[in-house]
C-alpha positions in Angstrom: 0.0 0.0 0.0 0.6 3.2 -0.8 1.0 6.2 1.3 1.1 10.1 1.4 3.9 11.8 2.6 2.2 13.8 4.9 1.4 10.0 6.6 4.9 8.5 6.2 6.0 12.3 7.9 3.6 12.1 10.8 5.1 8.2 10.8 8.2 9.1 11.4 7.5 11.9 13.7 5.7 9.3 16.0 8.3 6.7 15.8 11.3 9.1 16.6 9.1 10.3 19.6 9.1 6.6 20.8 12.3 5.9 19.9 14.0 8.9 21.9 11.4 8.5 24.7 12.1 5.0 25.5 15.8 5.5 24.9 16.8 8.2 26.6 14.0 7.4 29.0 16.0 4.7 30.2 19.3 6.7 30.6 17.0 9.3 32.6 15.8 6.0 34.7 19.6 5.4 35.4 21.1 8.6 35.5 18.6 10.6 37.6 18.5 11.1 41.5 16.0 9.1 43.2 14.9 6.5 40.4 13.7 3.5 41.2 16.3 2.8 38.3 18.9 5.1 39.7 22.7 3.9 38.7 21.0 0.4 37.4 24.1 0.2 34.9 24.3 0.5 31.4 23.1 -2.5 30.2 19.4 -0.8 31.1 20.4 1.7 28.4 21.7 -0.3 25.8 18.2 -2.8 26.4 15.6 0.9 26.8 17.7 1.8 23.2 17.6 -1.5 21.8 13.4 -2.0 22.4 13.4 2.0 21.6 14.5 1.4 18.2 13.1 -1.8 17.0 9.2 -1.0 18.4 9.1 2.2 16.3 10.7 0.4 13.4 8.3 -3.0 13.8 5.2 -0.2 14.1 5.9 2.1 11.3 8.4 0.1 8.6 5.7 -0.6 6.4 4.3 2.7 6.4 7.5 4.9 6.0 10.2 2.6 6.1 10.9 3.4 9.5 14.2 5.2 9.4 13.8 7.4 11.8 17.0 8.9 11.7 18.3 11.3 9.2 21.5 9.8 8.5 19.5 7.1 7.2 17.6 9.0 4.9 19.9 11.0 3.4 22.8 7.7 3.0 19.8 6.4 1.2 18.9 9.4 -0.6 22.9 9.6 -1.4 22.5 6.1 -2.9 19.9 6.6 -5.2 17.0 4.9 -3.0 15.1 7.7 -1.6 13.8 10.2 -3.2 15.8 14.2 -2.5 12.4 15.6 -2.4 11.3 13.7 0.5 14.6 14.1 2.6 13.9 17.3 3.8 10.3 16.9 4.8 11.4 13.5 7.0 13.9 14.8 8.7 12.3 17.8 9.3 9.8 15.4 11.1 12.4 13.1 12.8 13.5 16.4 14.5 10.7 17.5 15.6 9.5 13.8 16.6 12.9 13.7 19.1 11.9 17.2 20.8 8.6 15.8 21.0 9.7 12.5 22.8 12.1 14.4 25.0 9.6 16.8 26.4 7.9 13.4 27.2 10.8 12.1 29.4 11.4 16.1 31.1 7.3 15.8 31.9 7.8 12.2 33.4 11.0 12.9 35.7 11.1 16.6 36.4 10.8 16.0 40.4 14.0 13.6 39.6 15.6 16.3 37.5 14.9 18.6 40.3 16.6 16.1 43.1 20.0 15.7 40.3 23.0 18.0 41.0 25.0 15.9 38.3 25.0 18.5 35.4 26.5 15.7 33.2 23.9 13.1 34.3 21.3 15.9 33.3 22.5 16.6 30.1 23.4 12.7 29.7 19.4 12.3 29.6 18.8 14.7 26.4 22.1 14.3 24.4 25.6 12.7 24.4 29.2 13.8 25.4 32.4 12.4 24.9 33.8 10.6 28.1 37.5 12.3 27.5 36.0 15.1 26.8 37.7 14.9 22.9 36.0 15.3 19.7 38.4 13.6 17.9 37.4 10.3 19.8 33.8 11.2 19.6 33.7 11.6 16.0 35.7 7.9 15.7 33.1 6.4 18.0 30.1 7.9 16.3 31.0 7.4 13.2 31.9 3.4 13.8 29.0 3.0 15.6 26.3 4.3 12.9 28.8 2.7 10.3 28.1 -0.8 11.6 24.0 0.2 12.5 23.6 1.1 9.0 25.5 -1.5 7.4 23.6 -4.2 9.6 20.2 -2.6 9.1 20.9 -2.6 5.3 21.8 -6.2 5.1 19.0 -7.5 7.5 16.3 -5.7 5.5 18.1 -6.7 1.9 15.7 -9.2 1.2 12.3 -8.2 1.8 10.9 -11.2 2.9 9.5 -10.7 7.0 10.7 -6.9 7.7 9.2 -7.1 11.2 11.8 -10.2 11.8 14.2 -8.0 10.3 13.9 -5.0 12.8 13.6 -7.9 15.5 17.3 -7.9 14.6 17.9 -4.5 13.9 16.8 -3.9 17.8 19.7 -6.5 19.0 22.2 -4.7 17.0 21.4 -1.6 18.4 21.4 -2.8 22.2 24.7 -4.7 21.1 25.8 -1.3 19.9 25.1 0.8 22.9 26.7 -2.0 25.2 29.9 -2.1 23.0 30.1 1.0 22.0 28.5 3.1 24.3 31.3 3.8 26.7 33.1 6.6 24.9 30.2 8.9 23.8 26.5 7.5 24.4 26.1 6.9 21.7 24.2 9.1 19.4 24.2 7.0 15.9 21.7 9.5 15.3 21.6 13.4 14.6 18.3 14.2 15.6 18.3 11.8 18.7 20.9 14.3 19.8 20.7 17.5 17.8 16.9 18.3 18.9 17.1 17.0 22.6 20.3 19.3 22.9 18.0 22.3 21.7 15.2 21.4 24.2 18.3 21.5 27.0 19.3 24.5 26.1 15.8 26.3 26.1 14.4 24.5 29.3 14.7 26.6 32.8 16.5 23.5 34.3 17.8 23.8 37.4 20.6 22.6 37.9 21.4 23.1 34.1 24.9 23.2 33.0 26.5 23.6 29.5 24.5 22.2 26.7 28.2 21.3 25.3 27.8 22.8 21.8 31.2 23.0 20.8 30.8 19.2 20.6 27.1 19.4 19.2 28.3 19.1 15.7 30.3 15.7 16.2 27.3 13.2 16.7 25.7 15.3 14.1 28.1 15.2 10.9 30.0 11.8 11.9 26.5 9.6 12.1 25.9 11.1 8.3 29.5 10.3 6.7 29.2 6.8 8.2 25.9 6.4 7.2 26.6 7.2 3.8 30.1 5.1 3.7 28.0 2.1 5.0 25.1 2.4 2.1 27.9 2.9 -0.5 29.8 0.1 0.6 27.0 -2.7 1.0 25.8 -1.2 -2.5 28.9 -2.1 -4.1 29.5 -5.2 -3.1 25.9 -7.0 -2.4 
């Protein structure tokens, strides 16, 4: 079946909502003062962002294709399998889909926010940092880590045959992901995941709040995309 753009938009707009509020939803569970989750390790993480990926993906695949994440889009767009008029209209709508999510997770655990005097464990909850505080080893990180998600997501869904099997997997590659290689940055894999929930830091009356870090804002933004597209490029020349 066919559908309108405006429908595969508001698809993708729910399904990045989901996606960041059950993600970073579970690193506010973790992160926050007085969770019944508080410091319950980051295996929670990598398991809130591997379900927060694949139930958005299972739900809306067949309606949008479920990217939900521009580097997706436009490393398909780059490849010749998405249309340029459409990229800026879904990623306008995965945007606003991760502010959207993210104001879900500030309404949810403000009293928590409120009891947090970790500015890092704040911000940690809307957006990603680099552990060493180095955007050099961000920008490796991010850009291995979206390399492999792409390339895996590519290859699962190759073959069209049972696509909500497929995101089954795609879901374990992201937790796998986050576990292994999470430590250094988060990690994003994922500009508006980060991008828009860094904008919503920035504008909230937080308190405590803390830098919204954007000298290192750019790094989970551009790195996702060039290893999104290097991923697309390289499965579409050799498979």
């Amino acid at each position: 079946m066919h559908y309108t753009l405006l429908v595969r938009c508001v698809a993708e707009f729910i399904g990045t909502a989901i996606m960041v509020a059950l993600g970073n939803g579970s690193v506010a569970n973790v992160e926050l003062k007085g969770t019944k989750g508080f410091h319950g390790g980051w295996i929670l993480i990598g398991f809130g962002y591997g379900i927060g990926v694949m139930i958005p993906a299972m739900m809306f695949g067949p309606i949008s294709g479920g990217q939900i994440n521009p580097a997706m889009t436009l490393a398909l767009a780059f490849n010749g399998e998405f249309p340029w008029a459409e990229v800026g209209p879904y990623i306008i709508s995965q945007f606003l889909g991760a502010i959207f999510g993210q104001l879900m997770i500030v309404a949810a655990y403000k009293p928590y926010y409120n009891k947090t005097e970790n500015v890092e464990s704040i911000l940690g909850t809307f957006s990603t940092i680099d552990a060493e505080n180095s955007r050099i080893n961000g920008f490796i990180n991010e850009f291995i880590g979206t390399f492999i998600l792409v390339f895996g997501a590519v290859a699962l869904t190759s073959d069209h045959i049972d696509p909500r099997a497929d995101f089954i997997g795609l879901g374990f590659l992201v937790m796998c992901l986050v576990v292994s290689f999470g430590g250094p940055t988060g990690p994003a894999l994922n500009p508006a995941r980060d991008l828009g929930p860094r904008l919503l830091h920035a504008l909230l009356p937080l308190n405590p709040k803390g830098s919204s870090q954007w000298k290192y804002s750019w790094v989970p933004v551009v790195a996702p995309i060039l290893g999104a597209v290097c991923a697309v490029k390289l499965y579409g020349a050799f498979f």
